[in-house]
Each structure stands twice: as structure tokens, then as C-alpha cells.
C-alpha positions as a printed Julia matrix, in Angstrom:
361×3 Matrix{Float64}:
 83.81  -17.39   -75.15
 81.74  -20.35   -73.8
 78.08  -19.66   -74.48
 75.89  -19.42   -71.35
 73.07  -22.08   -70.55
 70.42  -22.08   -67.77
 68.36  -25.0    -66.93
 64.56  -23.62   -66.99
 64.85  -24.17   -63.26
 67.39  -22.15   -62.38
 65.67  -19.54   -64.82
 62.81  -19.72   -62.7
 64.8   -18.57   -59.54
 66.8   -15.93   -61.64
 63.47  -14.15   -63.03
 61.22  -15.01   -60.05
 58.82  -16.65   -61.76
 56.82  -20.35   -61.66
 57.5   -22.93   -63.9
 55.51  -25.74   -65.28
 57.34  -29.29   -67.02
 60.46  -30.3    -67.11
 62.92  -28.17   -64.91
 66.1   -29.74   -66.22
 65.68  -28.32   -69.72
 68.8   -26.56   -71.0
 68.04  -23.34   -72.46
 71.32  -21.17   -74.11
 69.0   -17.98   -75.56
 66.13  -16.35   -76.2
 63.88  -16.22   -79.68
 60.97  -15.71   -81.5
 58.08  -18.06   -81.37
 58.97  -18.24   -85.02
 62.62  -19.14   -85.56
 63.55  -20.33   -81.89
 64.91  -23.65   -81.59
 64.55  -26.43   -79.09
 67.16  -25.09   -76.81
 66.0   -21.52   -76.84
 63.33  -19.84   -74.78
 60.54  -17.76   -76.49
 57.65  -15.79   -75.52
 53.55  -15.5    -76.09
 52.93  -11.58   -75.01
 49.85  -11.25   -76.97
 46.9   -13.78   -77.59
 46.88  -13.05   -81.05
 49.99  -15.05   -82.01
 48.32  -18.29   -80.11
 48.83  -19.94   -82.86
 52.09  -19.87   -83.52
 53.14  -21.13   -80.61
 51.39  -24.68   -81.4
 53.97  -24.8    -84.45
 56.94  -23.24   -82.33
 60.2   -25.55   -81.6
 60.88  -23.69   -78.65
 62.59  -25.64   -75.74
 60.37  -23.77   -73.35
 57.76  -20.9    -73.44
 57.27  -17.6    -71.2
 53.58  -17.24   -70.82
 50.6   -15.79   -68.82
 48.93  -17.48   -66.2
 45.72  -17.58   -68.38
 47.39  -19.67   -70.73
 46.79  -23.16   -70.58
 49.39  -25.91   -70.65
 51.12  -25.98   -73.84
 52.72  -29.04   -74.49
 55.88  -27.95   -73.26
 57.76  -26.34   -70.4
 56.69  -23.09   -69.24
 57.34  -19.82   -67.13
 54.68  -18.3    -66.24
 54.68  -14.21   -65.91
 51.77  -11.8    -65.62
 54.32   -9.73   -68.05
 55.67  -11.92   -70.39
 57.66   -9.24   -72.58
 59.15   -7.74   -69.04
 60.32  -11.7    -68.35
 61.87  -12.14   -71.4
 63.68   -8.97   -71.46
 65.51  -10.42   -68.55
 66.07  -13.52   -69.79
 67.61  -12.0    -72.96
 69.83  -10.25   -70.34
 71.27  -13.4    -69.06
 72.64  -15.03   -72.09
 73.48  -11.21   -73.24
 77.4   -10.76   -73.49
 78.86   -7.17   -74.67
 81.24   -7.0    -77.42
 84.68   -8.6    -75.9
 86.96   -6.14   -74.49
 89.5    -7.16   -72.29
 89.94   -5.48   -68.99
 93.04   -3.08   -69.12
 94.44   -0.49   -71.12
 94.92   -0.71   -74.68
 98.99   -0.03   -76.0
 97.68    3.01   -78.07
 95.1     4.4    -75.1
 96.06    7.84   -74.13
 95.41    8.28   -70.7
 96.68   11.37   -68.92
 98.57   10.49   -65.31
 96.33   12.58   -63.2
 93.57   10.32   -64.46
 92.04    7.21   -62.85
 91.0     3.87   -63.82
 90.04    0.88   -61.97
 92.28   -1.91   -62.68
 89.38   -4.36   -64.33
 88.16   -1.04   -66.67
 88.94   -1.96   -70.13
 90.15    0.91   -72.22
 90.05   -0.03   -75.89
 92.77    1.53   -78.94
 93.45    5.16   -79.03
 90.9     6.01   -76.24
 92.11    9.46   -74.64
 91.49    9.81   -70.75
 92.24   13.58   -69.63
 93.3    14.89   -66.3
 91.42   13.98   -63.05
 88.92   11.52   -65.05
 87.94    8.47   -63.33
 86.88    5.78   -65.07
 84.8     3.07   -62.78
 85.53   -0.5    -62.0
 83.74   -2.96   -64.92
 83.29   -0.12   -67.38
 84.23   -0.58   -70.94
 85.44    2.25   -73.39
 85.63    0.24   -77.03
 87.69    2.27   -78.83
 88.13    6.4    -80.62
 86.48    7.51   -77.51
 87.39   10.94   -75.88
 87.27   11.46   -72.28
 87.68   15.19   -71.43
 89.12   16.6    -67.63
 87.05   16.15   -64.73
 85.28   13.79   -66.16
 83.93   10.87   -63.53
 82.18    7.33   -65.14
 80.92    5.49   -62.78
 81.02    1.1    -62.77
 80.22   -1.12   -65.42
 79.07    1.35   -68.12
 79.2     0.65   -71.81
 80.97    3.41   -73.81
 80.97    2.64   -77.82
 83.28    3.57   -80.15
 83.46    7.45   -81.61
 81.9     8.86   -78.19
 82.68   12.4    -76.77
 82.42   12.74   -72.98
 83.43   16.4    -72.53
 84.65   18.56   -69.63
 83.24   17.46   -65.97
 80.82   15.55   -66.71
 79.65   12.87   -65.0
 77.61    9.5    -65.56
 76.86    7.42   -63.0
 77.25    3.06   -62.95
 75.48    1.28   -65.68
 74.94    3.88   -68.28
 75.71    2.66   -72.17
 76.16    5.66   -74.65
 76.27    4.66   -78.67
 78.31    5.67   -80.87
 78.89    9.05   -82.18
 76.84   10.75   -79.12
 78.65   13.88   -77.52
 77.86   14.64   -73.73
 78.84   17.83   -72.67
 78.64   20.21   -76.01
 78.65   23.77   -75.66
 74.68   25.07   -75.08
 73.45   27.0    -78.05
 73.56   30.1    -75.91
 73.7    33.6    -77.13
 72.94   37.28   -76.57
 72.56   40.21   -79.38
 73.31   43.76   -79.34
 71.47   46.53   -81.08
 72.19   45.5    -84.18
 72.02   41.8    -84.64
 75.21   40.56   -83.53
 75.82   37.89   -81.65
 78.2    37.33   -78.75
 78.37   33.79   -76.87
 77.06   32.8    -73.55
 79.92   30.57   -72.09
 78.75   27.48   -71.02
 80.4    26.78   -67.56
 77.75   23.96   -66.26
 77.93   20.17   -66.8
 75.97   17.3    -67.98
 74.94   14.48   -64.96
 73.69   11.52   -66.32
 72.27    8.85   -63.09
 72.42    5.17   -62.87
 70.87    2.63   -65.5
 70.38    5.62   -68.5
 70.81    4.29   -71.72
 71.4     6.82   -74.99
 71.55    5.99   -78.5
 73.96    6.91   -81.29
 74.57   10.1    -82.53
 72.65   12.33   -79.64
 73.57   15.42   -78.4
 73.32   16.31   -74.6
 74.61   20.02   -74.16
 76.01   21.18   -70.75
 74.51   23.54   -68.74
 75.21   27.21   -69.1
 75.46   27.37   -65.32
 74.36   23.88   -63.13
 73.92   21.39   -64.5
 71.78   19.24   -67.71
 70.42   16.15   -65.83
 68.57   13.13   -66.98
 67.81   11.02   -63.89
 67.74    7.48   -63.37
 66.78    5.12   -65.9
 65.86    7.06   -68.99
 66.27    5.88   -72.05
 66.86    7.75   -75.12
 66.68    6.86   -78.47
 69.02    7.82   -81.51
 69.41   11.13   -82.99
 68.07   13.08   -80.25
 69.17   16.5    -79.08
 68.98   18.17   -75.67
 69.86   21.37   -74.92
 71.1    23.35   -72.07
 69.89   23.15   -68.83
 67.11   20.34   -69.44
 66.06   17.59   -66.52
 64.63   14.83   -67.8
 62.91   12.74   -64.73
 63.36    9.44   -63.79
 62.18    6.42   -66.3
 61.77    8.59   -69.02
 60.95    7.44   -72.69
 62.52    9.31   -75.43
 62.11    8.47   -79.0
 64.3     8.94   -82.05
 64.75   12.77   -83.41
 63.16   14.44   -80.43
 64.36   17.95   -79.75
 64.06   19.47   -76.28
 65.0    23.31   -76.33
 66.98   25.17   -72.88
 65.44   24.92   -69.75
 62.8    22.19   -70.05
 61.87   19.96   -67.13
 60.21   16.83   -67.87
 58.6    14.89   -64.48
 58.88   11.13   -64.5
 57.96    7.9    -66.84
 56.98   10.64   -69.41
 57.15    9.51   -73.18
 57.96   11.54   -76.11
 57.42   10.05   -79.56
 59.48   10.24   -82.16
 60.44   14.16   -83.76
 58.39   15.58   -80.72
 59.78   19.01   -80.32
 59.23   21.14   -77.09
 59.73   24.96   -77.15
 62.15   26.05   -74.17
 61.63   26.86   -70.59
 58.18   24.2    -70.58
 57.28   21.96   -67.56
 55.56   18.88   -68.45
 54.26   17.0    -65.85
 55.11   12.68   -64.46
 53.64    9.98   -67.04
 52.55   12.89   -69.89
 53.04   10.97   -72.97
 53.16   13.13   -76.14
 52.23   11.48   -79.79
 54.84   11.36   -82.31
 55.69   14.79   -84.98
 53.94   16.73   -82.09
 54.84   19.95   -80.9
 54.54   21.18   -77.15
 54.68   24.87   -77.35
 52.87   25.06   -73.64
 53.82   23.78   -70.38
 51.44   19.75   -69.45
 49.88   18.65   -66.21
 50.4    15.6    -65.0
 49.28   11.89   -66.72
 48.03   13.75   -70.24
 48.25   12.39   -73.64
 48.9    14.6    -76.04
 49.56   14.84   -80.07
 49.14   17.14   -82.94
 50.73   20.6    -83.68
 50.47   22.1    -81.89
 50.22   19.18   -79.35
 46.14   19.56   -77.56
 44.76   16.71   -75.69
 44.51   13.21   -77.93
 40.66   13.24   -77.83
 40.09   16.73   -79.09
 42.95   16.3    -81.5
 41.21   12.91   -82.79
 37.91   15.19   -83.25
 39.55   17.68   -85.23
 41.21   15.11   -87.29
 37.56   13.55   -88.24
 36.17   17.05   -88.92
 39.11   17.54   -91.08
 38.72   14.14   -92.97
 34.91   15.41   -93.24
 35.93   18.92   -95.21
 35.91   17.81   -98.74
 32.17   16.49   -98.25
 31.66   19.74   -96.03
 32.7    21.86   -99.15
 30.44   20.19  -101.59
 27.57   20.31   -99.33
 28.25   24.41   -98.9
 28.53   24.92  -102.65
 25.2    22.78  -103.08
 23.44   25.33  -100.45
 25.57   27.86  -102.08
 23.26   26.8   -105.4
 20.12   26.79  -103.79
 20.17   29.62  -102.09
 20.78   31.86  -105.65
 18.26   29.51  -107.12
 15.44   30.62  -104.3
 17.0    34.43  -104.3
 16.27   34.61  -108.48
 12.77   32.94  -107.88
 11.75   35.1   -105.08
 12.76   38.05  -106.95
 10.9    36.91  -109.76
  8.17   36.66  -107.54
  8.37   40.35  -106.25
  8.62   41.74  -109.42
  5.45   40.06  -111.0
  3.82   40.89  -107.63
  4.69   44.64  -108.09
  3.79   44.68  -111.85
  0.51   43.24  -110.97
 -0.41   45.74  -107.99
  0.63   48.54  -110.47
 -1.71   47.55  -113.32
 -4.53   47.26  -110.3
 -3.35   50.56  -110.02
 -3.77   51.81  -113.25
């Protein structure tokens, strides 16, 4: 495949951003101020690494506006890591898969797929599935009935899409994630045992969501499990039964959200945040990593700790912890004192009362 090249004027147009040099510079990636060669655009995001640029043999820089001229060809962003994350995107090509369906591809007549969907080997397509125009299933992926994916998505290898549900155009899932596994729902009788719930719902998954390997978003036990548009979700995560997840969400590796949970928009968990079941927490909360959200969050907090509190009383508690070995001594010091003044004071009685009895006498 012929590798992709962009003079850094007809970057400028693509990202919407100014440039400064030479226009007809050929750029064919995207690098590190570090390691990036003369035909590869890199980055300054932060001030601090000023001074790596001056030694950089990048072909062309992405920079603020506050930077001065740099010796070389410029964009100029007010969000330099934003612009190059779309730059990246340009010269970006998924792992070839050639539109079509693969000899050992499994894909039940009732079942539809665009003509330019690629279908990679022994990918199984069940009855009344639709699989979108652009989208790309690489290979040992299962596609259960009912199930509708939407254009251009990215589907890796070893992925589970399970009865009726549905993602919408642009989603990637990686590999070993299952979408659409039973809910972990169950009622007990008078004695302990357990019977299952069924799970009848679904899992809807809107445009532009990305999840990592090795997740697990349950169905509903009646509805549906949503996570809206845009969220992205790191690896290892589990979500159970019933969840929404709002639009332009952030969530971090090992996070587990219990049944029922609604989280409001742009909200970001942390990594091995857990939140107890049938919570609300509010748009733009963003919760610390390890913490644990046993309570339902307003709107715009910040939270961490376990359990999770707001992150300027936690940070309090934290220094009066880091102060309790010092605390300690100091108590066993007054501790000391105090015996010390209770044995002279009753000294002092007692040689007080032996003297008023000999007056006495």
C-alpha cells in the first residue's frame, strides 16, 4: 500500500489551521519531537519540552500561537495535541482487509452485508445481522441474530457481538471484548438459592465509541445498556446491566460499573474506579483512580478516595494521615507528662495533708 503524503499546505486546509514557512513541504507521518524525521510532522504541547524542539529534525512543527518562529515550518493550533491527533489520523491506515467475504466466513442467508464490508476468515454472521457499508470484521469474530453494525466500524479479531445488539457507524471494539453477555441477574428464595433473571434487553452502542480489548458490556435485563456517542473505554473494563454511559465519556482501564448506573456526559473515571449499582453521577464528574463511588455525584465534581469524597477534603485527610505517626509521638509525650504532673501533685497533697495533721497534733 502506497504510503500517504500531505504537503504542509494542504495539511493546513485539512486541520483548519495557519501555517507559517514553506507550504510545499512533504510530510508522510507524524512523530515525536525526539525521533521524527525531516519528512514527519511533530508537536510542542507543553513549554517544558522547548528545548527539544531546537534539536528536533522534524520537517515541520504543530505549535501554539505564543510560540515564536522556529526555524522551520509551522501549524499553528491553540491545541496542539487535539491537531496532531488529526494529523496522525490522516496518514493512519487500519490493518489491510480486503472488502468482501472471506472463503471460510460463515454468514447465515438471512443476514446482510454491504458489498464493500470486509468479512475476514471464519467470521460467523447469524440471521437478520446487518453488517454496514466500510466496516471491517478481521477475523474469529462472532456475530449473533439481530445483530445491526452500522458503516465503517473496526471489529478485531476474537470479538463477541451477541443477540440484537446494535452499534452504530464508526465504532472499533478490540479484541476479546463481548457485547451483549448475559447481566449478572439473580433472585433467591428462602433459603439461599439462586434462580436466574433472564436477560431479554440489548446492548446499543452510538456513533464514534471506541472500546478496548477484553471488556465486557452486559445486555439489559429488560431495555436496553447504552453508551452514547463518543465514549471511549479503555481495556479490561466491565459494565453491567442496564448502565448509560453519556455522551464523551472517559473510561479508564479495570473500571467496574454495577446494574443500573447512569453516568451524564464528558464524565471521567480513572482507572479500577468501581461504582456501587443504581448511582447517578452527574455531566463532567471526574472520579480519581482506585476510588469507590458508593453514593450518587452532582454535576462538574472531582472526586477520589474510598470511599470517593470531594478531592480537597480527601487531600486534607490524606495530610492528617501522613501527620499520624508524629501525632502519636506527640500523644505519648503528653501521655508522659501528664503521669509525671499527676505523681508530683499527689506528692504534693500528701505532704500537704501530713503537714496540716502534725499542725494538728
Amino acid at each position: 500500500m502506497e504510503k500517504r503524503s500531505y504537503r504542509l499546505s494542504d495539511l493546513s486546509r485539512l486541520l483548519d489551521v495557519p501555517f507559517k514557512g514553506d507550504g510545499t513541504v512533504v510530510i508522510d507521518g507524524v512523530g515525536p519531537l525526539e525521533t521524527a524525521g525531516p519528512t514527519q510532522l511533530s508537536f510542542l504541547a507543553n513549554p517544558k519540552y522547548r528545548p527539544k524542539l531546537d534539536s528536533s529534525r522534524a520537517g515541520a512543527v504543530i505549535v501554539d500561537p505564543s510560540v515564536e518562529d522556529v526555524g522551520r515550518p509551522m501549524l499553528i493550533s491553540s491545541n496542539p495535541y487535539w491537531t496532531m491527533a488529526k494529523a496522525a489520523q490522516l496518514f493512519y491506515e487500519p490493518p489491510p482487509l480486503a472488502p468482501g467475504i472471506h472463503p471460510t466466513a460463515v454468514v447465515s442467508p438471512e443476514a446482510s452485508v454491504a458489498p464493500d464490508a470486509a468479512l475476514g476468515p471464519w467470521v460467523y454472521v447469524g440471521p437478520g445481522a446487518s453488517i454496514g457499508s466500510g466496516s471491517r470484521l478481521y477475523g474469529l469474530i462472532y456475530v449473533g441474530r439481530g445483530v445491526r453494525l452500522g458503516r465503517d466500524c473496526l471489529i478485531y479479531p476474537h470479538v463477541s457481538l451477541l443477540d440484537g445488539c446494535r452499534l452504530g457507524d464508526r465504532v472499533i471494539v478490540h479484541s476479546g471484548t463481548v457485547i451483549g453477555s448475559d447481566g449478572f441477574g439473580f433472585a433467591q428464595d428462602a433459603q439461599g438459592r439462586s434462580t436466574k433473571i433472564p436477560q431479554t434487553g440489548i446492548v446499543q452502542i452510538d456513533d464514534d465509541v471506541e472500546i478496548g480489548a477484553n471488556c465486557t458490556v452486559d445486555r439489559a435485563t429488560f431495555g436496553k445498556t447504552w453508551i452514547q456517542e463518543g465514549v471511549k473505554i479503555d481495556n479490561l473494563v466491565q459494565i453491567a446491566h442496564n448502565v448509560t454511559i453519556g455522551r464523551h465519556s472517559i473510561i479508564v482501564a479495570q473500571v467496574g460499573i454495577a446494574g443500573s448506573v447512569t453516568l451524564g456526559s464528558h464524565v471521567v473515571l480513572g482507572g479500577q474506579v468501581g461504582i456501587a449499582g443504581h448511582l447517578t453521577v452527574g455531566d463532567r464528574v471526574r472520579i480519581a483512580a482506585k476510588s469507590a463511588i458508593s453514593h450518587s455525584v452532582e454535576p462538574g465534581q472531582d472526586l477520589m478516595g474510598v470511599p470517593a469524597m470531594p478531592q480537597k477534603q480527601w487531600m486534607r485527610h490524606y495530610a492528617a494521615w501522613l501527620r499520624l505517626p508524629r501525632w502519636q509521638q506527640e500523644v505519648a509525650a503528653l501521655k508522659e507528662r501528664v503521669r509525671h504532673l499527676e505523681e508530683t501533685l499527689a506528692r504534693t497533697q500528701t505532704s500537704t495533708e501530713d503537714e496540716s495533721h502534725g499542725n494538728e497534733c
